[in-house]
N, C-alpha and C positions, 0 to 999 in steps of 0.2 A: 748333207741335208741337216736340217736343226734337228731330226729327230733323231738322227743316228749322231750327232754332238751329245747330245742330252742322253743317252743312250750309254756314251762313252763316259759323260760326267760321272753318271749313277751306278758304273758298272765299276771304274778304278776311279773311284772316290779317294780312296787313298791317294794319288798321286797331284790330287789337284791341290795347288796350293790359294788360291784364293775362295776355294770349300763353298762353290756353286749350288749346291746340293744339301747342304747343312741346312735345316729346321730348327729354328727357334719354336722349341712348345709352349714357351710361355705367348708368344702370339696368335696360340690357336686357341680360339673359345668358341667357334662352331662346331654342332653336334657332330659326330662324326660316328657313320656304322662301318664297323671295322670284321672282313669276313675272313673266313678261314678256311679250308677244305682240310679233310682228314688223309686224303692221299696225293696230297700237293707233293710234290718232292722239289721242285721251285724252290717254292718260297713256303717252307712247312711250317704247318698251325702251332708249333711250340714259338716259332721266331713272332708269329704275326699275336699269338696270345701277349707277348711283350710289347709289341705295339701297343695293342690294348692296353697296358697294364703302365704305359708312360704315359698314354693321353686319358688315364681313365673318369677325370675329370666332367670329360667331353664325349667320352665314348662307349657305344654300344657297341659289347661283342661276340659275334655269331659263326659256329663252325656248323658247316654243314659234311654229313656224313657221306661218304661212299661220292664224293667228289675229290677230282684235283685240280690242276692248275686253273686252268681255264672252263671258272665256273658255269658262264651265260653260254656256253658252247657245247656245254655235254647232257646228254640225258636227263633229263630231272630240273634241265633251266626253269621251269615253269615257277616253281614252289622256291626257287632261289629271286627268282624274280615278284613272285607276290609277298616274300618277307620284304624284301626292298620298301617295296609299293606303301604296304601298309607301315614300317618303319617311317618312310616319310611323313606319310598321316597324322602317327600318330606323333612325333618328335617336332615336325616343322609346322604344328596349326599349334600347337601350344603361344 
């Protein structure tokens, strides 16, 4: 399936050679909120604060506490999802 391809691209990046999965940051200039959970063990908030801190240009960045992975699915989605909401408001009516 393309999603289990794309899944394998992003997962051994390393081995691909034509670098499907490579980001050009110079052609990203939409705002971009960039999240974080404190008990991610994934993809932990030290890695995703570097995200941050290469697009910081463009982007907003938010850790939310006493979450992990899978932020919109645990406990407390509400208040992850009204930062969103109002993020959009107030960044995309500018």
């Amino acid at each position: 399936s393309d999603s289990g391809k794309a899944l394998a691209e992003i997962a051994y990046w390393f081995f691909d050679k034509k670098k499907v999965t490579r980001v050009d940051e110079s052609n990203i200039n939409c705002p971009m909120l960039i999240i974080g959970a404190s008990k991610d063990r994934i993809t932990p908030s030290s890695l995703i604060r570097k995200i941050s801190i290469k697009y910081k240009t463009v982007s907003t960045y938010k850790e939310f506490e006493n979450n992990a992975h899978w932020v919109l699915g645990e406990d407390g989605w509400e208040k992850i999802a009204e930062h969103i909401n109002l993020w959009m408001k107030q960044t995309l009516q500018k």
